[in-house]
C-alpha positions as CSV (number, residue, x, y, z in Angstrom):
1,X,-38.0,-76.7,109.6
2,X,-36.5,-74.7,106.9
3,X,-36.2,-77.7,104.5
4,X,-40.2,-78.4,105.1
5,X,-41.0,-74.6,104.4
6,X,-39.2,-75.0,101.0
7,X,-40.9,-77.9,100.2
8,X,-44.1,-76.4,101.0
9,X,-43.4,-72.7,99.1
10,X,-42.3,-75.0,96.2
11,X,-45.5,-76.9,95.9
12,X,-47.3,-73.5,95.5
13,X,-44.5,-72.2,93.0
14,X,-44.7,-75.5,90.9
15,X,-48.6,-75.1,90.0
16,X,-48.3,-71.3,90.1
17,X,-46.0,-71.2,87.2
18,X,-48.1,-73.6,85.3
19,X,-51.4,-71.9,85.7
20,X,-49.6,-68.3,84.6
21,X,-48.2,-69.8,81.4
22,X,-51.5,-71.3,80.6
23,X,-52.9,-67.9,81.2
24,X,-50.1,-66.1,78.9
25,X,-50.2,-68.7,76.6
26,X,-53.9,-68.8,76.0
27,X,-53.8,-65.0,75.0
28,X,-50.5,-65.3,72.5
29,X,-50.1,-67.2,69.8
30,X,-47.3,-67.4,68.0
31,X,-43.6,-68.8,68.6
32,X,-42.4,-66.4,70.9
33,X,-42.3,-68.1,74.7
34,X,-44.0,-65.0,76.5
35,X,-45.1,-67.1,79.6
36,X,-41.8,-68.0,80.6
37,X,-41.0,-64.5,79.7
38,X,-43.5,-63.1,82.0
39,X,-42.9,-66.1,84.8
40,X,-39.1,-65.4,85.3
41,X,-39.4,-61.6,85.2
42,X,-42.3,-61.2,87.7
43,X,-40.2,-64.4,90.1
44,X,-37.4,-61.9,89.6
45,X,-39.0,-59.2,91.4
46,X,-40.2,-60.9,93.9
47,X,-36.9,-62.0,94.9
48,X,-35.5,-58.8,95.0
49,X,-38.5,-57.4,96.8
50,X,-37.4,-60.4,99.6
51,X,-34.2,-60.5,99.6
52,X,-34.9,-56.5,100.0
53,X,-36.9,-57.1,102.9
54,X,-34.5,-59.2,104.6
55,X,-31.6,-56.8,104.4
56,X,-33.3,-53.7,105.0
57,X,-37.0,-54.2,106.7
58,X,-35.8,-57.8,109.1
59,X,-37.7,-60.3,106.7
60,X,-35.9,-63.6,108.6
61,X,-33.1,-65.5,107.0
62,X,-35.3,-68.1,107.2
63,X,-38.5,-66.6,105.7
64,X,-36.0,-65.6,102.5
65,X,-34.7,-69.2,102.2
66,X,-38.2,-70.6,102.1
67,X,-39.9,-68.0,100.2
68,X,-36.5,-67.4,97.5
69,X,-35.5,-70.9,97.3
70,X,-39.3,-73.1,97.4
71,X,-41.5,-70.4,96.3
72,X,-39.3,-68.3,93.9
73,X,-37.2,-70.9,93.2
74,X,-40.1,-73.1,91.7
75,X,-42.1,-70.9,89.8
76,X,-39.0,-69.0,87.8
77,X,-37.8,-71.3,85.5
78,X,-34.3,-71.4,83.7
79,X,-34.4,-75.0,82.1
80,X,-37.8,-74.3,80.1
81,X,-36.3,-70.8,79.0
82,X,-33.0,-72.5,77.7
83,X,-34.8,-75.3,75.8
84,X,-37.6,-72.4,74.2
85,X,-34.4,-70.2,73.0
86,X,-33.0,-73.6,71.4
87,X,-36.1,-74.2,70.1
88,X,-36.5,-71.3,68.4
89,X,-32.9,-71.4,67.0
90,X,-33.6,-75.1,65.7
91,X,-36.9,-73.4,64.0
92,X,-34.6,-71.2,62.8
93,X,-36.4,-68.1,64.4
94,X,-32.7,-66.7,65.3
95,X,-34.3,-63.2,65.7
96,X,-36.8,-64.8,67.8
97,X,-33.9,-66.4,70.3
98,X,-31.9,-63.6,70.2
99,X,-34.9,-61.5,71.7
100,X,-35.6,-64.0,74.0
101,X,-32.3,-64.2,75.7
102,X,-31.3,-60.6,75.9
103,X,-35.3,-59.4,77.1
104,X,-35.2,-62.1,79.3
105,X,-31.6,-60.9,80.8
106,X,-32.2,-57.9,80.6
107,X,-36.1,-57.6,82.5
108,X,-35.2,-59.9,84.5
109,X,-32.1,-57.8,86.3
110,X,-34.1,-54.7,86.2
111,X,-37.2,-56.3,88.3
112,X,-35.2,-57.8,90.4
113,X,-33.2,-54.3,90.9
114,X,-37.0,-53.3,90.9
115,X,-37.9,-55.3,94.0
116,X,-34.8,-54.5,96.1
117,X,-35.5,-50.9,95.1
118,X,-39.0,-50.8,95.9
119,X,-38.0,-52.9,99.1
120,X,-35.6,-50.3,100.7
């Protein structure tokens, strides 16, 4: 049941992502890949808002699976922020990269501290 759930979450993750980039993307121009940017941090929170709820408020172990792993786990996306910081470097926008990585890293663990916070 938990394996269908995932699948499920993740075929609303999948297009989710998509349609915010498009979004982010259509009001930025410019190198910089803020829709990743903005997918990853805001899937950040959201994880630490559930996985906040199930330790502190009795969100199932289940519920976190499906919703971390399938809905989470599809929208956030590592693989298209590696090749957009290697892109940049290869474009030789090294300040650009640089940026990238460490805002990335660096939102990222504060919304996700963010949503555990905000879920206790």
């Amino acid at each position: 049941m938990t394996l269908l759930g995932v699948a499920i979450a993740s075929a609303i993750g999948a297009p989710a992502r998509y349609l915010v980039d498009r979004l982010v993307a259509s009001r930025n121009r410019g190198a910089f890949p803020w829709g990743t940017l903005v997918i990853n941090v805001t899937g950040a929170f959201v994880l630490g808002v559930l996985v906040g709820m199930g330790a502190h408020h009795g969100l199932s172990k289940q519920a976190v699976a499906i919703l971390g792993t399938g809905l989470c786990g599809a929208y956030t996306t590592f693989s298209t922020f590696s090749v957009e910081t290697v892109r940049l470097v290869e474009e030789r926008a090294f300040g650009k990269a640089v940026l990238n990585v460490g805002v990335s890293l660096a939102a990222g663990l504060l919304a996700g501290a963010a949503g555990l916070g905000l879920a206790q």
